[in-house]
N, C-alpha and C positions, 0 to 999 in steps of 0.2 A: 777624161771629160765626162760620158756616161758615169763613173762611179761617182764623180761631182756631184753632176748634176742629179743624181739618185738618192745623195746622201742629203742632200739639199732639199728635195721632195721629204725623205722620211722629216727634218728638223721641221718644216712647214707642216707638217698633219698634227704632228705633234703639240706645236703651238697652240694651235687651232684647237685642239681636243680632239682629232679624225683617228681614228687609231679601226682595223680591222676586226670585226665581231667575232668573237671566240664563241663559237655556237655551241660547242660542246663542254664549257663551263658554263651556259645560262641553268639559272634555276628552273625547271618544268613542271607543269603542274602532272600528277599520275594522280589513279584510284586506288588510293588504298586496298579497299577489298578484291581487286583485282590483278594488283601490279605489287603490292606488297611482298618481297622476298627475304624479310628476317623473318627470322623466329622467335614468336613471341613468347616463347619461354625464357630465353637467354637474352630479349631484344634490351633490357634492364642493364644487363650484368655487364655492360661497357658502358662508360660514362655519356649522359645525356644533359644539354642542357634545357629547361625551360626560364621562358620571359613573359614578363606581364608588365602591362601599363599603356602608355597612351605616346601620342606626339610631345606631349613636354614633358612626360618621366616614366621613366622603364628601371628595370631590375632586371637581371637574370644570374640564376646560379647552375649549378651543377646538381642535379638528382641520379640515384640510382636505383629506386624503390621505382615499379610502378607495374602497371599492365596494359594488354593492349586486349581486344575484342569488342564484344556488343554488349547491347544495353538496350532494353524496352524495344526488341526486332531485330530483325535482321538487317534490316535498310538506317541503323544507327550504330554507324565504328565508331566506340570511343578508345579513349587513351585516361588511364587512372593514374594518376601522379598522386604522393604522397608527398606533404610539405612539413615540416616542424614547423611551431606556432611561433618561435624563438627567432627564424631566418627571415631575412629582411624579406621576400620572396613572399611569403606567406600574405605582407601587409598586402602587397599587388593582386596578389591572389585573393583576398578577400576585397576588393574595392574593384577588379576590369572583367566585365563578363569572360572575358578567351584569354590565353594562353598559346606562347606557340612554343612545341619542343623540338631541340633542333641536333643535330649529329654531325661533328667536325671530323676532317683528316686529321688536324694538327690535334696531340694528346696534349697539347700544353693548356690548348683553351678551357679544355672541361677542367683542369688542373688548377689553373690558375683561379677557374672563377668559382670553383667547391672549397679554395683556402682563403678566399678574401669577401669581405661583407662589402656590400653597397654602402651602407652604412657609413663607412670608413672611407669612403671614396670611388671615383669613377672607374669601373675596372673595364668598361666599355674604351675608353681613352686612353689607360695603361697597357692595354690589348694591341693600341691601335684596329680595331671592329669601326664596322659601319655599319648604324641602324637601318633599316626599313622597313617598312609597313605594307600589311596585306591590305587589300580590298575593305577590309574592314578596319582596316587600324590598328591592328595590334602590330606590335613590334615583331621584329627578330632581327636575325646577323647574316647581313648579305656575305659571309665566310663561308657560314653553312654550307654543308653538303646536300643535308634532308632539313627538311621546315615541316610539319605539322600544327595548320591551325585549328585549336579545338574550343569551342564554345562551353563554357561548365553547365551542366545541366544540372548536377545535386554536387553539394557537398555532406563529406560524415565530420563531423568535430567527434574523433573518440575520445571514450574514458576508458578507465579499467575497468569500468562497470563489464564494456562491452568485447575482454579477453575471456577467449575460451578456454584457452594454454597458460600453460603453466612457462610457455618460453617467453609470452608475450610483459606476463609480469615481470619474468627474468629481464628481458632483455632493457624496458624502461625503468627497471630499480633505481641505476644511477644514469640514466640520459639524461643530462641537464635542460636540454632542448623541448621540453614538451612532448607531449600522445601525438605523432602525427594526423593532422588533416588530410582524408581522401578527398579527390577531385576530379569528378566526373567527366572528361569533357568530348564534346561528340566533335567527329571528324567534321571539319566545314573548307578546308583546303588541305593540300598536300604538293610541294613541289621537292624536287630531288637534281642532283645534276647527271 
């Protein structure tokens, strides 16, 4: 009778939407310059994703180019992402002041959304992801593990003009994708789980 009558409790909460708070999945907000435990040397060389856009259209792909530190002081963390001009990502990036970059358990996410174009369709939906928005509006993927929202403060559009190396003209000879775009942007939230 107890097992019933308990079994019958869980199906009612359920109904209802009541389900127990998993506190130690919520996303949190931390300080970066404080509480930050990658390494920004290597914090790249695992697949990242950033997003950009608004409440009626977002993008997000997968980058591996980028940095982390300061910019014009000490009291400005930013995060420098590198975008081809070519990737749907770029458009967003040139039209939403922020950006949020984000860092999954699951390897399939950055996988999936570094071999498929927005373009082509919803990869937010073929994911099964759920958007949300910061404080300010910008998008991310309530999946995430780490969220970083970064506001752009400059961007570089390079050319060749502005390779020093000799790798760099190597490297773009045959990149179909365009000179990547740098993209400034200063830390303005941070949550992690």
């Amino acid at each position: 009778m107890k097992k019933d009558l308990f079994m019958l409790l869980i199906a009612a909460m359920t109904m209802v939407g009541c389900k127990k708070a998993d506190t130690n999945n919520e996303l949190k907000p931390f300080n970066v310059q404080q509480e930050f435990t990658g390494n920004a040397f290597t914090f790249f060389t695992g697949a990242k994703v950033i997003m950009s856009g608004d409440s009626a259209n977002a993008n997000a792909m997968t980058i591996g180019w980028g940095a982390l530190g300061n910019y014009t002081g000490y009291e400005c963390p930013i995060v420098t992402v590198f975008v081809a001009p070519a990737r749907y990502t770029h458009e967003y990036l040139e039209q939403y002041p922020r950006f949020t970059l984000m860092e999954f358990d699951d390897p399939d996410i950055p996988r999936y959304l570094g071999t498929h174009s927005g373009r082509d369709g919803d990869k937010t939906e073929a994911l099964g992801l759920h958007i949300a928005y910061t404080d300010n509006g910008t998008p991310y993927y309530e999946e995430a593990k780490t969220v970083i929202e970064c506001e752009i403060m400059t961007v570089f559009h390079q050319t060749a003009d502005d390779f020093r190396s000799q790798h760099m003209h190597d490297f773009y000879e045959n990149f179909g994708a365009g000179i990547h775009t740098a993209y400034f942007g200063k830390v303005v939230g941070a949550w992690k789980r």
